[in-house]
MARBAKOL-612680 format. One record per residue (C-alpha): residue number from 1; chain; x, z, y. Coordinates in steps of 0.5 Angstrom, whole numbers, always signed. Each point is the difference from the previous one (the first is absolute). Layout:
BEGIN
NUM_A_X_Z_Y
...
END
This chain:
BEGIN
1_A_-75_-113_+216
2_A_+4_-5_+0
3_A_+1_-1_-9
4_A_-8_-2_+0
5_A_+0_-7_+2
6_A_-8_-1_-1
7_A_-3_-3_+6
8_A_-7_+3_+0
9_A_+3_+7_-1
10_A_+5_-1_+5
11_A_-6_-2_+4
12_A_-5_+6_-1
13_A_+6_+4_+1
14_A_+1_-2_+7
15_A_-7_+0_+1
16_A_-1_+7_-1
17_A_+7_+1_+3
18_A_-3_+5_+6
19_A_-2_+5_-5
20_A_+8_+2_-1
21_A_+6_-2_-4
22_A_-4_-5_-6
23_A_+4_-1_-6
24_A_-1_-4_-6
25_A_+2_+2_-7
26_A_-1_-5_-5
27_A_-3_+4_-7
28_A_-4_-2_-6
29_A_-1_-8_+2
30_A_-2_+1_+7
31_A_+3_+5_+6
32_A_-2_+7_+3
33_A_-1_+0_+8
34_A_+3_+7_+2
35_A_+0_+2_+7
36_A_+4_+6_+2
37_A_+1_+2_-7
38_A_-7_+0_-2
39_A_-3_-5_-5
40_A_-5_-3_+3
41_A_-2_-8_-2
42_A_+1_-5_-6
43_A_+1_-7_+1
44_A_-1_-4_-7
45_A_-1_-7_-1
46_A_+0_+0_+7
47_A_-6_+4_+1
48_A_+1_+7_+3
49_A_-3_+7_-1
50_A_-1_+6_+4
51_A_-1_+8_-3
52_A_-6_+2_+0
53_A_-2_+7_-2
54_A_-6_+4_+0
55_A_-1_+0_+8
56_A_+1_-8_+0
57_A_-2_-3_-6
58_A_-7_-1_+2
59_A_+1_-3_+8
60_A_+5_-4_-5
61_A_-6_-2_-5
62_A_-5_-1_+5
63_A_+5_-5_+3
64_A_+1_-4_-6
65_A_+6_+2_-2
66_A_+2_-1_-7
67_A_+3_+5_-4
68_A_+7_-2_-2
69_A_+0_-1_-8
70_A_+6_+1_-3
71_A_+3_-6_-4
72_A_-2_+3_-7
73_A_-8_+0_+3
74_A_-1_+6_-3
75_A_+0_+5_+6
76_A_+0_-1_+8
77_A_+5_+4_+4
78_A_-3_+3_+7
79_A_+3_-7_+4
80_A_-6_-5_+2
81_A_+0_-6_+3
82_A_+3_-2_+7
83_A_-6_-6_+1
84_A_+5_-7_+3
85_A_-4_-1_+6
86_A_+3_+8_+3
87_A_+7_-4_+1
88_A_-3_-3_+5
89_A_-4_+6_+2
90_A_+5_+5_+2
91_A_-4_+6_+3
92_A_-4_+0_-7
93_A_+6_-1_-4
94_A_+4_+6_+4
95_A_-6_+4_+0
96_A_+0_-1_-8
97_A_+7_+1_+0
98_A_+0_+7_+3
99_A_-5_+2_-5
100_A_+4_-1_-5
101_A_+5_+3_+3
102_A_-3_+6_+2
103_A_-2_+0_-9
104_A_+7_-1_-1
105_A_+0_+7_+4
106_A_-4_+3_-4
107_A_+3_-2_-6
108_A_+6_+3_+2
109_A_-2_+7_+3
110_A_-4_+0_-7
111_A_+6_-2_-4
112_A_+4_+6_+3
113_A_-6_+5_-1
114_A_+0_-1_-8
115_A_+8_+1_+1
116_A_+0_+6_+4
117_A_-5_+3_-5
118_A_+4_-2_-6
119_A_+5_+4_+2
120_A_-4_+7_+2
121_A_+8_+5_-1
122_A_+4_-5_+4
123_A_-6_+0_+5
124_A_+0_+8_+0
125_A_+7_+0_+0
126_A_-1_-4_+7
127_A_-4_+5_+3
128_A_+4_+5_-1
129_A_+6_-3_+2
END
């Protein structure tokens, strides 16, 4: 992560550092957070996000946390944000942080579902082998 000279990002990856290898990638204005690979947090304008999906979006919203609004303001990913005073709370933040990874997860299984049924020759092809 050494090309990303942003402070708060370097600072809310070493917090979330005990998740595993945390990388910063800088795209469209902010930076995705990616640990062991998977996509998992956005930080833009200083504000950071954690996935969501349909097993976490409501604990999220109960707890206040906004939906990430792309800059246009015409739609919102499923990112929601992380409040500023979790920084100081690092049980809170990592239990969040863990659930957007396990959003990350599934988002990935799911993804590679799709791509596995896309192709259902290459699958049989497979099987048969």
């Amino acid at each position: 992560m050494a090309s990303v000279d942003n402070e708060f990002v370097l600072t809310f990856a070493e917090l979330l550092s005990p998740l595993g290898n945390i990388r910063a990638k800088r795209m469209f204005g902010g930076f995705g957070l990616y640990c062991n690979g998977l996509f998992f947090a956005i930080i833009f304008d200083d504000v950071a996000y954690f996935k969501g999906d349909a097993q976490t979006s409501e604990t999220y919203e109960a707890m206040g946390m906004e939906p990430f609004l792309v800059p246009s303001g015409r739609a919102h990913l499923s990112y929601f944000e992380v409040p500023g005073e979790w920084f100081d709370a690092t049980d809170q933040l990592m239990k969040f942080a863990h659930m957007a990874l396990g959003a990350a997860h599934r988002a990935e299984a799911a993804k590679g579902a799709k791509t596995r049924n896309r192709n259902p020759v290459r699958q049989k092809q497979k099987t048969t082998e």
